[in-house]
C-alpha positions as CSV (number, residue, x, y, z in Angstrom):
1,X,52.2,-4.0,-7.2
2,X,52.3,-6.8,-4.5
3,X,52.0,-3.9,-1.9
4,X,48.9,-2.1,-3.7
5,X,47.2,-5.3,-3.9
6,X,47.8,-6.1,-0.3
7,X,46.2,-2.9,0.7
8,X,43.7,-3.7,-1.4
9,X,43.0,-6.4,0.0
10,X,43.0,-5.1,3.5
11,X,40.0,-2.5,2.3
12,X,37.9,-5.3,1.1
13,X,38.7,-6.9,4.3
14,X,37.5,-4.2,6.6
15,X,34.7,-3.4,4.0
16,X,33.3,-6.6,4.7
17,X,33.8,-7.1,8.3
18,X,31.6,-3.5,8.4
19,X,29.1,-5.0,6.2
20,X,28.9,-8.0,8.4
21,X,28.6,-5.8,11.3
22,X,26.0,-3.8,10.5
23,X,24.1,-6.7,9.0
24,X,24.3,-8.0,12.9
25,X,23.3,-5.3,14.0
26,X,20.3,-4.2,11.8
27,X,19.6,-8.0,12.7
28,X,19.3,-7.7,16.7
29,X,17.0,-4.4,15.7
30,X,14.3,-5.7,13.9
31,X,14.0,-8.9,15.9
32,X,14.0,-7.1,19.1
33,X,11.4,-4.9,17.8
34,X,9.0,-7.4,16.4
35,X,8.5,-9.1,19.6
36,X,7.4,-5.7,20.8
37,X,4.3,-5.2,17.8
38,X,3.8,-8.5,18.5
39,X,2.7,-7.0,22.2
40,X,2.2,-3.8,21.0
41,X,-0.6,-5.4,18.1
42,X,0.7,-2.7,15.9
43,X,1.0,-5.8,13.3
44,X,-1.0,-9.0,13.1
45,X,0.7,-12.6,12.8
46,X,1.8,-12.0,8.8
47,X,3.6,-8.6,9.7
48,X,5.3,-9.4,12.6
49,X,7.1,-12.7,10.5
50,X,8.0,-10.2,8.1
51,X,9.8,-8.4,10.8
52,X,11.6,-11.4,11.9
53,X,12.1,-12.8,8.1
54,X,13.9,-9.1,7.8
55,X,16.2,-9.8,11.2
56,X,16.7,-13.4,10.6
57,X,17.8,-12.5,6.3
58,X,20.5,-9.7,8.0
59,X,21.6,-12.5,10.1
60,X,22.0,-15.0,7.8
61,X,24.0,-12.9,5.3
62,X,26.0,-11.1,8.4
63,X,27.5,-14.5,8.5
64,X,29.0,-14.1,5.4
65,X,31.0,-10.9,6.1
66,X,31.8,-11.5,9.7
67,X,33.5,-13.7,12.2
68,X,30.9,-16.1,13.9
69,X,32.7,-14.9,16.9
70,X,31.2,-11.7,16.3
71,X,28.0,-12.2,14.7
72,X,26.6,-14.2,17.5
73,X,27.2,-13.0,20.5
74,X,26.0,-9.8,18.9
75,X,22.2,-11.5,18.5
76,X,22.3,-10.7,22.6
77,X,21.6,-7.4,21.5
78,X,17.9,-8.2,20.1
79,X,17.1,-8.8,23.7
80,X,18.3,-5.5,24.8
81,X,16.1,-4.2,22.1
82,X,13.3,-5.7,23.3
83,X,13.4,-4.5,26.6
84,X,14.1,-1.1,26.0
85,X,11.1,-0.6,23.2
86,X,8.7,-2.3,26.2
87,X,9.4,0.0,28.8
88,X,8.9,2.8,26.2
89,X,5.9,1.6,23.7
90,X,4.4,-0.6,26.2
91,X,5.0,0.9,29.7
92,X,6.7,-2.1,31.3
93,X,9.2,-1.1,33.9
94,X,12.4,-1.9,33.6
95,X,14.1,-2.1,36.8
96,X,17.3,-0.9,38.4
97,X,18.7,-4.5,37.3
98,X,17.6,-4.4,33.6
99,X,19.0,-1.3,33.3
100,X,22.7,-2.6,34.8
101,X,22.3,-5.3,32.3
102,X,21.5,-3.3,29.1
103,X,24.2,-1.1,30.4
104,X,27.0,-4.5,30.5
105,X,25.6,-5.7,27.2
106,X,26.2,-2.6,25.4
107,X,29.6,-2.3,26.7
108,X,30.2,-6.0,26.0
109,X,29.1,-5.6,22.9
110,X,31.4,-2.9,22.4
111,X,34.3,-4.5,23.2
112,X,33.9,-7.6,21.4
113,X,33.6,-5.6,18.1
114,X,37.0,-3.7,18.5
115,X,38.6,-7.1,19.5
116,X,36.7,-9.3,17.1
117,X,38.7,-11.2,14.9
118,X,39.2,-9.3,11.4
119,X,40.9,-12.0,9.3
120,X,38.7,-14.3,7.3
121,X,40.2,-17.8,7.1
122,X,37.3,-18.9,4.3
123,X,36.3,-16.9,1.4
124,X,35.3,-20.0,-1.4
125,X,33.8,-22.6,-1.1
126,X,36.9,-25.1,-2.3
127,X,38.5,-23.4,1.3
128,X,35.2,-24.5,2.8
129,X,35.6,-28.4,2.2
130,X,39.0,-27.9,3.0
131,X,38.1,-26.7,6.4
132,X,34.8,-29.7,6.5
133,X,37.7,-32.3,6.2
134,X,40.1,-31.2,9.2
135,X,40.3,-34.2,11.1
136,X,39.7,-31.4,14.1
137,X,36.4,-30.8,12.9
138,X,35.3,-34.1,12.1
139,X,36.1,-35.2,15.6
140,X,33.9,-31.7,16.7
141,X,31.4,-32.9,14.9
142,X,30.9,-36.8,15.9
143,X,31.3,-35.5,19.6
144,X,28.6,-33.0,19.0
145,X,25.6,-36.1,17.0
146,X,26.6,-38.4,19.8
147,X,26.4,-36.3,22.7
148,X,23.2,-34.7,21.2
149,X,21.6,-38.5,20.4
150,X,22.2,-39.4,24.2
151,X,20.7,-36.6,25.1
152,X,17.7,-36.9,23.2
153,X,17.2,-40.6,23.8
154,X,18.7,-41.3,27.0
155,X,18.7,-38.3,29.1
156,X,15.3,-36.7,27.8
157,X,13.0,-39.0,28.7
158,X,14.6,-39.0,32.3
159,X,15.3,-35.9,33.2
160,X,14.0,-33.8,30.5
161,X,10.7,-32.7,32.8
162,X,13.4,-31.5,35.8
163,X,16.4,-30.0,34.1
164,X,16.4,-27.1,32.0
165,X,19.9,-28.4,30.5
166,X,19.1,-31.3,28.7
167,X,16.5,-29.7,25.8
168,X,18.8,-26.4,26.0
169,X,22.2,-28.2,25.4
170,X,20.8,-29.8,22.4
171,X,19.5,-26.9,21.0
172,X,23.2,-25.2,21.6
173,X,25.1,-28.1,19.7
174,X,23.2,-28.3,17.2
175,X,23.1,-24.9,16.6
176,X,26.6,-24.5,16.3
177,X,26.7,-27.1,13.3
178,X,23.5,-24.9,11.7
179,X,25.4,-21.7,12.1
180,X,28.9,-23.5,10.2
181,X,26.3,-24.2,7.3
182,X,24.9,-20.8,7.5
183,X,28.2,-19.7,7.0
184,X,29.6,-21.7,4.4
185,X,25.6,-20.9,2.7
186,X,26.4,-17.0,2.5
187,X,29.9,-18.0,1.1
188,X,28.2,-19.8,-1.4
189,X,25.8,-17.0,-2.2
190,X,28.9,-14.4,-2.8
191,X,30.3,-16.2,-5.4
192,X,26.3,-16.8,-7.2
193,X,25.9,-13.3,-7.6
194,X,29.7,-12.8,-8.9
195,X,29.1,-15.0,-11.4
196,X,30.7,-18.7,-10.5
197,X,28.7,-21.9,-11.0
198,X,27.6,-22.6,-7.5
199,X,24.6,-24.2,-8.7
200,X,26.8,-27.4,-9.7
201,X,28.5,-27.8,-6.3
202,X,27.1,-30.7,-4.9
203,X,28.7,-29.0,-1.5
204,X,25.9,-26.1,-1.1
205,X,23.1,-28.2,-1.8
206,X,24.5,-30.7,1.1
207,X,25.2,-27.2,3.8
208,X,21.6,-26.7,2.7
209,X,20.2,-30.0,3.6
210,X,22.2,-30.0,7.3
211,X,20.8,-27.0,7.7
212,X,17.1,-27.5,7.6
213,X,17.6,-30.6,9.8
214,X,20.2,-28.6,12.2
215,X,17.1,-26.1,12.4
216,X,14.5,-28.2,12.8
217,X,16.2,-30.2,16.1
218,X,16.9,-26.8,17.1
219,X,13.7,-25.5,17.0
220,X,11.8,-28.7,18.3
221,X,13.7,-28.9,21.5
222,X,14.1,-25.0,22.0
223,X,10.1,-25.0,22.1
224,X,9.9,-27.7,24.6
225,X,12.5,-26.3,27.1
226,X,10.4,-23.3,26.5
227,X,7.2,-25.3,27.2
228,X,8.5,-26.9,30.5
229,X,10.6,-24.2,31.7
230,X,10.3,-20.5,32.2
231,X,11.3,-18.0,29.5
232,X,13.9,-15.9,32.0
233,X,15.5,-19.0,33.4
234,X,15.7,-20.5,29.4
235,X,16.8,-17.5,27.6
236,X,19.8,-16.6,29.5
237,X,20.9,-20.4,29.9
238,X,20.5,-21.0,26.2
239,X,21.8,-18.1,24.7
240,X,25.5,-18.6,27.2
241,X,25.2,-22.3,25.7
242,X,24.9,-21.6,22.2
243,X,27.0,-19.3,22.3
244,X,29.6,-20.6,23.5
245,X,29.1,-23.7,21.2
246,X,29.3,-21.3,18.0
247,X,32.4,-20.0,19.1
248,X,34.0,-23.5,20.0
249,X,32.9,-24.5,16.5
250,X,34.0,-21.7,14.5
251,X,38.0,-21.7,16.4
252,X,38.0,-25.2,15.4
253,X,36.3,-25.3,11.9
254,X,37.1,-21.7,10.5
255,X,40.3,-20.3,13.4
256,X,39.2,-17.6,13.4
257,X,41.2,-16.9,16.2
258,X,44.6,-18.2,14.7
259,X,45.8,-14.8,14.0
260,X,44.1,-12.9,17.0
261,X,47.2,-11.7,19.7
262,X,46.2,-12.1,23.0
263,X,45.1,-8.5,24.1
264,X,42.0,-9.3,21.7
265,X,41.7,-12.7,22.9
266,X,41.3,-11.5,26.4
267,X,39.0,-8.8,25.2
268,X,36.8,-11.5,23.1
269,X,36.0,-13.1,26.1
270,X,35.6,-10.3,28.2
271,X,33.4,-8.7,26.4
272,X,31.2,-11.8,25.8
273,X,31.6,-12.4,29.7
274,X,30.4,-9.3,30.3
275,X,27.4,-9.6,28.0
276,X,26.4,-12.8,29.8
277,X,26.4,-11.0,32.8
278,X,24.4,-8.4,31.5
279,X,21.9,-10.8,29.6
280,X,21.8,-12.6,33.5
281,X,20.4,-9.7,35.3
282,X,18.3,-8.4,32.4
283,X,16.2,-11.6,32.3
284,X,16.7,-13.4,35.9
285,X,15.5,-10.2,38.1
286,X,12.9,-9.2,35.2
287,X,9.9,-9.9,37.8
288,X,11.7,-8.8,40.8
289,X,10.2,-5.4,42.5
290,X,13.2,-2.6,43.3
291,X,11.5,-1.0,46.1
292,X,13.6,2.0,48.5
293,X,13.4,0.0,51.1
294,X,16.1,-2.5,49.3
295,X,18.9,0.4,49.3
296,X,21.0,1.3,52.2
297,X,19.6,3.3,55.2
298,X,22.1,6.5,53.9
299,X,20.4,6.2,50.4
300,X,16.9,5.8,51.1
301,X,14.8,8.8,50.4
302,X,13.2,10.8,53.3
303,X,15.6,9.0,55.7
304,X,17.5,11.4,58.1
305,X,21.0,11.3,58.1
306,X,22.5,8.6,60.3
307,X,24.6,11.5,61.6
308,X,22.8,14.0,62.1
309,X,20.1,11.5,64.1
310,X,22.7,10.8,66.2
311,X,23.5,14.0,67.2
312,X,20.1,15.2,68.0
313,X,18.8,11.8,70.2
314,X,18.2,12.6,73.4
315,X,20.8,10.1,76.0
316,X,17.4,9.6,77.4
317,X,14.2,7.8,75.9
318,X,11.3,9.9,76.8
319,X,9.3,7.6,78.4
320,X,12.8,7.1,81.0
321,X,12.4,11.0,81.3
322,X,8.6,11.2,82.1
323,X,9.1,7.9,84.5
324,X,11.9,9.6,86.3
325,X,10.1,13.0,86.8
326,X,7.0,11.2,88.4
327,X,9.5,9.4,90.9
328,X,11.1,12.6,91.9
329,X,7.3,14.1,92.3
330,X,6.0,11.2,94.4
331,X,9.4,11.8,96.8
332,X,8.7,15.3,97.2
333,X,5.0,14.8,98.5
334,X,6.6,12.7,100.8
């Protein structure tokens, strides 16, 4: 019996992390595509929110299936979306760059699911206050308020005008604490619709309350990095940032990497590196023209071979041939 209910177990397991992934994914879709009938004016104002309330809803309960190490660095892919439904809907170009970069956030992407942590260290939310009081994560925590209040108080008003870091890196801590109580939110929402008194746990209503505040810093500061700064140097910055806070949060507050062996930890980050790098090009060279004249001399188009034009020069410029001739003229009349 105890090995039937293992593999049992093991189903459910890899039933959810699909669920989780394709939740993700269906996520990155329709946000990438609203931002494109927003351009496109296929749908007004109400229409494309409902597009992004879709995406956003997929997101949120994606967190309750899947690793936070997988489900965000996944949300890359709504950008990649984006692109690729402009340059076809909406005739923008997408240059020899963007292409590279869709190109390295697909494959990152790919990579980071097959070595994506498949374990689920919570599943209740008694595990979930468990995890809150790790002396790890309380430490995570106070690090991340303090550093965010200096920056907000101290730093902003300084340098927040001249550095694109200072708005961005509060958005990115923060948002690591809002995506631990999006998490531990669609944990709480399993066990409502299976039938266990949620309601009464003073925890949800508390992961609810961080989290409207969480977004709300998140969203205030994000608009005025985006207000100062431009949106290809922001995007990339933030989304490597937050990121990489999300994933520092959830191996300290959930380990999800505990149990990972270190092929898939090396493949975790080499996936998300190379969906950095990807995400980098896509946005940072957006603007930049991709002309022939940028390629090497053997590549450019209607150039002759660098062979074959050295074969056929003459040894002699023509104008040292016709000068020569009119010499040899001038001493024969004499």
């Amino acid at each position: 019996m105890g090995a039937v209910g293992a593999v049992g177990a093991m189903r459910a397991m890899g039933a959810g992390f699909g669920a989780g992934l394709g939740l993700a994914l269906a996520s990155s879709a329709f946000i990438g595509a609203s931002f494109v009938l927003k351009k496109k004016g296929l749908l007004r104002l109400c229409g494309r929110a409902r597009a992004v309330g879709v995406g956003e809803a997929a997101n949120f309960a994606a967190y309750a299936f899947a690793p936070a190490t997988l489900v965000t660095p996944l949300g890359a892919l709504s950008v990649l979306v984006s692109a690729v439904l402009s340059s076809i809907f909406l005739n923008e170009q997408l240059n020899v760059h963007g292409k590279i970069g869709c190109i390295l956030s697909i494959l990152g992407s790919t990579v980071m699911v097959i070595h994506a942590p498949q374990e689920e260290e919570v599943s209740s939310l008694e595990s979930m206050a468990e995890k809150l009081k790790d002396p790890g994560f309380i430490v995570f925590a106070v690090c991340v308020l303090v550093s965010s209040l200096l920056l907000i108080f101290v730093a902003g008003p300084r340098y927040g005008q001249s550095n694109v870091l200072v708005y961005v890196l509060v958005c990115s801590a923060i948002g690591s604490l809002s995506v631990s109580c999006v998490k531990g939110l669609g944990i709480a929402l399993k066990e409502l619709f299976s039938g266990k008194p949620v309601l009464k746990e003073p925890l949800g209503w508390v992961l609810l309350v961080c989290l409207v505040i969480c977004i709300s810093i998140q969203i205030n500061y994000l608009n005025k990095a985006l207000d100062i700064f431009n949106t290809s140097v922001v995007t990339p910055i933030y989304y490597v940032l937050f990121t990489t806070a999300v994933m520092t949060c959830s191996a300290i507050l959930f380990k999800e990497w505990q149990h990972m062996v270190l092929d898939n930890i090396i493949g975790s980050i080499s996936g998300f590196l190379t969906i950095v790098s990807g995400i980098f090009l896509l946005h940072a060279f957006r603007d930049m023209p991709f002309t022939p004249s940028l390629l090497p001399l053997f590549l450019q188009p209607g150039r002759p071979d660098r062979h074959q034009s050295c074969q056929h020069q003459p040894l002699l410029p023509s104008q040292d041939k016709g000068s020569q001739s009119a010499e040899e003229e001038e001493e024969e009349e004499k």
